[in-house]
C-alpha positions in Angstrom: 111.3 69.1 46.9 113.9 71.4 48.8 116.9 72.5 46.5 119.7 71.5 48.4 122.0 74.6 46.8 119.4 77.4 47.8 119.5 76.0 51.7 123.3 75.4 51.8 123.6 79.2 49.9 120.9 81.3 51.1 119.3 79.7 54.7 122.3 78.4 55.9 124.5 81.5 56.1 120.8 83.1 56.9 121.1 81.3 59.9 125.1 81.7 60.7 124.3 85.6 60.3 124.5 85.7 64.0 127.5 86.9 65.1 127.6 84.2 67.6 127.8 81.5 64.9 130.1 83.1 61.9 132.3 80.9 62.3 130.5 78.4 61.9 129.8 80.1 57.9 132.9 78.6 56.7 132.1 74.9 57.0 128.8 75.4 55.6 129.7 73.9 52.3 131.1 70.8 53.7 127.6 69.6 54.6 126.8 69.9 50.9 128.5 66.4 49.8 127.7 64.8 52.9 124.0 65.5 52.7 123.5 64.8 48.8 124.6 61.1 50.1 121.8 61.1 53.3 118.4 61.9 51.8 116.8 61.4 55.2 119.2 63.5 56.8 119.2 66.3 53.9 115.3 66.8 54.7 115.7 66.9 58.7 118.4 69.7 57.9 116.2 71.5 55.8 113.5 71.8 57.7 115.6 72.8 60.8 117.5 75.7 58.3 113.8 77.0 57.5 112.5 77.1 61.0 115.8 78.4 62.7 116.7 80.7 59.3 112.9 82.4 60.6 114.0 82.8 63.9 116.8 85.0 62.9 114.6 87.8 62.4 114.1 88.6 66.0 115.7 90.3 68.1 116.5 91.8 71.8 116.3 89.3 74.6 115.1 85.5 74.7 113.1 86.6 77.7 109.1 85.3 78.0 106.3 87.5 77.6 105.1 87.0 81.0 108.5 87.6 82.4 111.8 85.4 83.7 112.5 85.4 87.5 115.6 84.8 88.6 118.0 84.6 92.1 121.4 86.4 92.2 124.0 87.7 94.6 125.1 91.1 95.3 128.3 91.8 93.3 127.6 89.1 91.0 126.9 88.8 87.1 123.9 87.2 85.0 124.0 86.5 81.3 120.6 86.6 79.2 120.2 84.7 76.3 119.8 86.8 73.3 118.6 86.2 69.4 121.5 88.4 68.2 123.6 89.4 71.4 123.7 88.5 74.8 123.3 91.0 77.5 125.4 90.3 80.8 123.7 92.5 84.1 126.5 93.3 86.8 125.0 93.9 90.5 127.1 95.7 92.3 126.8 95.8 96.6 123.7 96.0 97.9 123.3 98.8 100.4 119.9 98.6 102.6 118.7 96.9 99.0 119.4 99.8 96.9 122.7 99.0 94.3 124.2 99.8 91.2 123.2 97.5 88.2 125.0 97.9 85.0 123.9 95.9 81.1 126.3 95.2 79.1 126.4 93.9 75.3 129.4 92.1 74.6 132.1 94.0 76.6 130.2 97.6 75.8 128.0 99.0 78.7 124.8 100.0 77.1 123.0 101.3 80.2 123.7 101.5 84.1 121.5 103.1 87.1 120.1 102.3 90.1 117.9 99.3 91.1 116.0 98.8 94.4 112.5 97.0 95.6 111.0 100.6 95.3 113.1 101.5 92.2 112.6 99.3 89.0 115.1 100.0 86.2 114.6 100.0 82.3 116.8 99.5 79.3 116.7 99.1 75.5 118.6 96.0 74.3 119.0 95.6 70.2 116.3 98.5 70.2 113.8 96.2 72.3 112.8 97.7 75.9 112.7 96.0 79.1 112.0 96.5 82.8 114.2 94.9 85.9 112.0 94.4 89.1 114.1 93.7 92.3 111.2 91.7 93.8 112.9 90.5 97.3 116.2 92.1 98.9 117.5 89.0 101.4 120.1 90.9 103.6 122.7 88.3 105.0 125.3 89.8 107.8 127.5 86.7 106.7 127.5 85.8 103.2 126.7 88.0 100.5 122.9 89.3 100.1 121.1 88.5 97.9 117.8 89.7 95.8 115.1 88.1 93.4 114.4 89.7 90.5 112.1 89.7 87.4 113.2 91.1 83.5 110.0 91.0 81.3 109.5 93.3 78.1 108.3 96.9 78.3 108.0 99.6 76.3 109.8 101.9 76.7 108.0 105.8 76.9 109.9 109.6 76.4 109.6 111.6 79.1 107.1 113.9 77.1 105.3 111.2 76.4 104.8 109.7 79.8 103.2 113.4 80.9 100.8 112.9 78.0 99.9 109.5 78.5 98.9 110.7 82.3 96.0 113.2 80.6 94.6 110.2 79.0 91.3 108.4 79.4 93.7 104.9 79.2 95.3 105.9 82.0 92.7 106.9 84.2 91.3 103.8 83.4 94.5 101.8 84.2 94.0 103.7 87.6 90.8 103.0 88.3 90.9 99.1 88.0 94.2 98.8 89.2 92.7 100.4 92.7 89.0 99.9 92.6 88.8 97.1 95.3 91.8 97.6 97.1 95.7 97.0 97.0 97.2 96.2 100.3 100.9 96.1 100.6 103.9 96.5 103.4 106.9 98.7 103.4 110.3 98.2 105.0 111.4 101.6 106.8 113.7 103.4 104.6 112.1 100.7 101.7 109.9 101.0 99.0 108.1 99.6 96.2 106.3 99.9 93.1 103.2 99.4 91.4 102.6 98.9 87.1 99.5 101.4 86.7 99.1 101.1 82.6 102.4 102.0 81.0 103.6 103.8 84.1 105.0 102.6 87.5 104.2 104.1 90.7 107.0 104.0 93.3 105.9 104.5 97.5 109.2 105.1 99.8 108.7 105.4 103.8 111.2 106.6 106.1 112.0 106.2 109.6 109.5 104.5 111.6 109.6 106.6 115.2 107.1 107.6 117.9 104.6 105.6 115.7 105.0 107.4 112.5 106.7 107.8 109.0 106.6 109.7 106.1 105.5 108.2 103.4 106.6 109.6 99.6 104.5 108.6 96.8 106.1 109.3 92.5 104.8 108.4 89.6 107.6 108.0 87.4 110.1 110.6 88.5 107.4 113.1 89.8 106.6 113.6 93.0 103.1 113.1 93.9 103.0 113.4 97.3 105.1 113.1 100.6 102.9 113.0 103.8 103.2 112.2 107.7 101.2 109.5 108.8 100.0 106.9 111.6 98.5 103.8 112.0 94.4 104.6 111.6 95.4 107.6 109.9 95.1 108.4 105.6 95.2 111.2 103.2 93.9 111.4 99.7 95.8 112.3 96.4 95.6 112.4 92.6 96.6 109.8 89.8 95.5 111.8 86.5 92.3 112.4 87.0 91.3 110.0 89.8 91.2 110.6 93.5 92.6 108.3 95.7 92.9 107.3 99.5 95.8 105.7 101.0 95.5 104.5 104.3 97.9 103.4 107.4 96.4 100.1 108.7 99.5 99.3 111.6 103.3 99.5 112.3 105.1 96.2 113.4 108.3 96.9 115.8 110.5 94.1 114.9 114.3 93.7 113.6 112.7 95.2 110.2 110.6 97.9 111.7 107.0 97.6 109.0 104.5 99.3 107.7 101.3 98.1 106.5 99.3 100.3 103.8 95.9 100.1 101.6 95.1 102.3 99.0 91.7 102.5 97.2 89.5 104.9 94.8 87.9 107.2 96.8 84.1 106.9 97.5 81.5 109.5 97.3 81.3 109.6 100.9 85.2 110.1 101.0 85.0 113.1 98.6 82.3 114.7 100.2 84.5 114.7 103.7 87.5 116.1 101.3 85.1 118.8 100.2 84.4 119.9 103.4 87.6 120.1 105.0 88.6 122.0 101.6 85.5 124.8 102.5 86.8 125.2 106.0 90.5 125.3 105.3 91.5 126.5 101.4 95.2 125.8 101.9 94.4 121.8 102.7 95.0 120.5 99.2 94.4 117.0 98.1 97.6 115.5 98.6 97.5 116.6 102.5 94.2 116.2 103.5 92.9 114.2 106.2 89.8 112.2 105.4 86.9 111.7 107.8 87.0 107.8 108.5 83.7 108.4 111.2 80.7 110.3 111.2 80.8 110.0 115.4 84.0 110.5 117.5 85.8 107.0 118.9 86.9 109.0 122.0 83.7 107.9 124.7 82.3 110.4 126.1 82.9 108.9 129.5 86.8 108.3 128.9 89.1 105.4 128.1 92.2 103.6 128.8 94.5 102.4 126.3 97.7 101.0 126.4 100.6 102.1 124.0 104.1 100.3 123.0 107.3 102.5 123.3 107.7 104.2 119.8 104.2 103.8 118.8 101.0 105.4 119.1 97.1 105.6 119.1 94.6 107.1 117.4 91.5 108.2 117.7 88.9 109.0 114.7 87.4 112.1 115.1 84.4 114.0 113.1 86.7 115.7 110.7 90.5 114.6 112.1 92.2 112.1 113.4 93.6 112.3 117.3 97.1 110.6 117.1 98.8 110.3 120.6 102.7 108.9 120.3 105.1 108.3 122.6 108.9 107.6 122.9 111.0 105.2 124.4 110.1 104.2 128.1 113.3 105.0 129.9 113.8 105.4 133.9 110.2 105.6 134.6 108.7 108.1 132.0 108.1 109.0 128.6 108.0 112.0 126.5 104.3 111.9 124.9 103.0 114.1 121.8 99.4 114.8 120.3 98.5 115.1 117.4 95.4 117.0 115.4 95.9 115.5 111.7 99.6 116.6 111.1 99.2 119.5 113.5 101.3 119.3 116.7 98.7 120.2 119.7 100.8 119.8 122.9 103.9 117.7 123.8 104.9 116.6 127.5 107.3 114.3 129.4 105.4 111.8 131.6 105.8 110.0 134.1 103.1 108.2 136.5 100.3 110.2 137.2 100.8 112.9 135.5 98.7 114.5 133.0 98.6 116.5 129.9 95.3 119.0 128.6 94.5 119.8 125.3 91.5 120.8 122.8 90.3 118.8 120.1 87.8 119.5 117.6 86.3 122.6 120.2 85.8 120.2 123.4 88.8 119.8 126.0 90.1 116.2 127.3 92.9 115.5 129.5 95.1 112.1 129.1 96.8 110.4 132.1 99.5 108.5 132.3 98.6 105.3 135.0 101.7 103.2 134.5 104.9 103.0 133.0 106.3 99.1 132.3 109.6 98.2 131.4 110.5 94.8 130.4 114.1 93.0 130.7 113.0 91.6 127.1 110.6 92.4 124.5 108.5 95.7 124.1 107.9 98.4 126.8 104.8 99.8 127.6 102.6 102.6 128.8 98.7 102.5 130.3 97.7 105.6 129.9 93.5 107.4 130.1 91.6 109.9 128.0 88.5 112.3 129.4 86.8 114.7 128.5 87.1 117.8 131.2 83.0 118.4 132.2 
């Protein structure tokens, strides 16, 4: 049978050791008379001062393995429940879904930084790590924004031993089934994301979307891996550890939140071989700027083609070992400025207008593209018809 002086003495102020409850220490013995009269009671008692008097040695956060999502407003606070302390996170304005977030313990700040969709951030709470995920910024001109976010635990690596964990066969791994079939995913201009790949994250940032391109910057961790030009049709290959990779440009949306929609992948044998090739011909392409050889044949027809083009976008066209990217600018008084593109080389740049043309050389043969028409519209998207052949 449970002695009723060892709980009252020993697991009761076990379980008051939390600062939260010491005051509750002092009325312990109180419960002693009361309970020596309540048998039933006395035993309930016990077994709840055993099972909470274990609890007590936890600590950090009362957050979920798999993670707690929560809802919060810019310039707002949240409290998380912890075993010893609380933490409270402040959020301060959200500025194109980048803001300042700040944890404190108590009243002292015990870590602040900088939190955005592209930008997770970290802290240690009663020497337990964990990871802040803005999953969702929701801009609102009226009322406050707001964002989603998720806090799960994660540990927490040195900077020296991030750069080693990146040289291991874990990691490449991590790599390798985290892109062996595929991600797809969509960036806000001047947004970004970010990825878990093993015990590191990997952050991709675009910029502005114009003329039907972006850049697109690529970190893992707080080194740069790569920052690249790129249009829809268009990709480039780079390394994670020891693992090549291929991201690709599928399309750009012109909307009120001008997108971009990206795939990345393990590069195939096929895809190395074409990096391999372009490397013989041109040393100073390394892999984090190469172009890679989606097509075996040209997609420009030998006998020509029109195509029609949005204002601010552009077309491309898979060639043997580069990609042909013709963009244009906004449709304004009847013509257009027009550039072409060989990979990220600039080939020739004009101002059109109807019927005029533009020549230029691509992969040894020459082609000429006319512009047929011009459209503007009193609503919606402009747009230009324009024609590629081949000079015979």
């Amino acid at each position: 049978m449970f002695n009723l002086e060892v709980i009252a003495l020993e697991i009761f102020p076990l379980i008051w050791s939390n600062n939260k409850y010491q005051s509750i220490n002092s009325i312990t013995f109180e419960f002693i008379k009361y309970l020596k009269m309540n048998k039933l009671l006395y035993l309930i008692m016990a077994v709840m001062a055993l099972s909470c008097g274990n609890a007590t040695n936890q600590k950090g956060l009362n957050i979920p393995q798999e993670g707690l999502t929560f809802e919060m407003d810019e310039e707002d606070s949240y409290t998380f429940d912890g075993y010893r302390n609380d933490a409270t996170m402040d959020l301060g304005k959200l500025n194109q879904g980048e803001g300042t977030v700040q944890i404190k313990s108590g009243s002292t700040l015990s870590a602040s930084g900088i939190i955005s969709e592209s930008k997770p951030f970290t802290f240690t709470h009663d020497s337990m790590g964990y990871r802040l995920v803005m999953q969702k910024f929701n801009y609102n001109l009226i009322t406050a924004s707001t964002a989603i976010f998720k806090i799960e635990p994660f540990e927490i690596l040195s900077p020296e031993a991030i750069k080693d964990y990146h040289n291991t066969k874990a990691f490449e791994d991590a790599v390798r089934e985290k892109f062996q079939v595929g991600q797809s995913f969509e960036l806000i201009q001047r947004q970004g994301r970010s990825m878990d790949v093993g015990k590191s994250i990997l952050y991709f940032k675009i910029g502005d979307i114009t003329q039907g391109r972006t850049n697109i910057s690529i970190n893992l961790g707080e080194e740069l891996i790569v920052s690249q030009n790129i249009s829809p049709l268009q990709s480039f290959a780079f390394k994670l550890g020891n693992v090549d990779l291929i991201l690709s440009c599928d399309k750009f949306i012109d909307d009120l939140l001008d997108q971009g929609f990206f795939s990345i992948r393990v590069a195939s044998e096929d895809d190395l071989k074409s990096l391999n090739e372009r490397r013989e011909e041109d040393p100073a392409s390394a892999i984090s700027g190469s172009s890679v050889v989606q097509s075996s044949e040209s997609t420009i027809p030998k006998d020509g083609a029109s195509f029609m083009i949005y204002q601010r976008n552009s077309k491309v066209f898979i060639g043997k070992k580069s990609n042909l990217t013709i963009l244009i600018g906004d449709i304004t008084d009847g013509q257009t400025s027009m550039t072409l593109m060989d990979g990220s080389k600039e080939i020739s740049s004009k101002s059109m207008t109807n019927g005029q043309s533009i020549s230029f050389t691509f992969e040894k043969k020459k082609y000429t593209v006319t512009c047929e028409r011009l459209v503007n519209h009193a609503m919606g998207n402009d747009e230009g018809y324009f024609r590629i052949d081949p000079v015979k």
